[in-house]
GULUM-257853 format. One record per residue: x, y, z of N, C-alpha, C, CB in turn; residue in one letter. Coordinates in steps of 0.02 Angstrom, whole numbers, plus 50000, padded with zeros to 5 digits. Glycine has a CB too. Example, Ala and Ser with C-alpha at 12.3 -4.5 7.8 and 13.67 -1.06 7.14 Angstrom:
<nodes>
506604971650390506154977550390506604983550390505654977650452A506424988850354506844994750357506455000250394507044997050286S
</nodes>
This chain:
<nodes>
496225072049879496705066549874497125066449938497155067349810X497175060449973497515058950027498225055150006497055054950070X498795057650017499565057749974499995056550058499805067949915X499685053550106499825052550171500015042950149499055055250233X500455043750194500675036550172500355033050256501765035750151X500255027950236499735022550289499945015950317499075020050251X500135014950367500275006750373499585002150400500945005550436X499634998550360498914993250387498864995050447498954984450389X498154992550477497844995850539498154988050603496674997250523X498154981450539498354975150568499304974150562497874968850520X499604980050566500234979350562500164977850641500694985650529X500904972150655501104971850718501464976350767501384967750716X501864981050715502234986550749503054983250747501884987950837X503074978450700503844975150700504194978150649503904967050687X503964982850609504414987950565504464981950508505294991250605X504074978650487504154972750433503384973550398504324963850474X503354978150369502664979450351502814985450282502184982850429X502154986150265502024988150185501804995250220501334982950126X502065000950178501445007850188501155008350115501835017150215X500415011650125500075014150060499845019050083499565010250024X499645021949998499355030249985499175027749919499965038449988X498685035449896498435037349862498785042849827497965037749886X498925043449774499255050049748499185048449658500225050949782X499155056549631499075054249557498515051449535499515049849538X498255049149557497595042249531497845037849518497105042349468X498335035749563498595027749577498615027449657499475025849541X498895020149658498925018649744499695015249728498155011849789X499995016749780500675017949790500765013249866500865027249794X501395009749841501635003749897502285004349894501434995549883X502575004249982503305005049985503525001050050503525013149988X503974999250053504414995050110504245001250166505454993350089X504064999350215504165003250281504745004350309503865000550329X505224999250304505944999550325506345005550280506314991750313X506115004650214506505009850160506265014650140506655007850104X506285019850169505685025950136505935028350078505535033050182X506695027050068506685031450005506875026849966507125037949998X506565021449963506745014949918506045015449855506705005849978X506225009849826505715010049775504945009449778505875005649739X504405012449726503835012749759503405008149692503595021449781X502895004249735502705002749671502045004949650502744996149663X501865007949597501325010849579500735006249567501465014649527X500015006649552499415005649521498975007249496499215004449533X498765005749459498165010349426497595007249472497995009049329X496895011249459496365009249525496235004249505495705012949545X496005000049436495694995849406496014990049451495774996049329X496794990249420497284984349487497514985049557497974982749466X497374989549580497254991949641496594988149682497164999349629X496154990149649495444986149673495504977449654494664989849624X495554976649605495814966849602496304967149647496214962749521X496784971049673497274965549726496964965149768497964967049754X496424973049812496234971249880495704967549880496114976449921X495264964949856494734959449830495144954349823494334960749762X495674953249796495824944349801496354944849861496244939649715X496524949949894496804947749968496194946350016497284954150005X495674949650008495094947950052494834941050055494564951850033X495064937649950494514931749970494994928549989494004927749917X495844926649990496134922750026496324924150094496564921149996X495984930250115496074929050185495844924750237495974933250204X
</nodes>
């Protein structure tokens, strides 16, 4: 399990961006600006539907 937090590879570098990880057997999303702000969890099932319907509206 990789519990390393990640900023998209397509972040601009303007500090206005999302980090993710893996931890628990969820995937975990947090403000980049706020590290010790709130995190929001997922289970994989909705984890995998979000990144599949960000793909098809990309």
């Amino acid at each position: 399990m990789n519990s390393q937090w990640r900023k998209s590879t397509r972040s601009g570098g303007n500090g206005r961006c999302v980090e993710a990880r893996y931890a628990d057997h969820t995937a975990e999303v947090r403000d980049s600006k706020d590290k010790t702000g709130p995190v929001l969890a997922f289970d994989p099932a909705a984890w995998a539907l979000f990144i599949q319907t960000i793909k098809i509206d990309a």
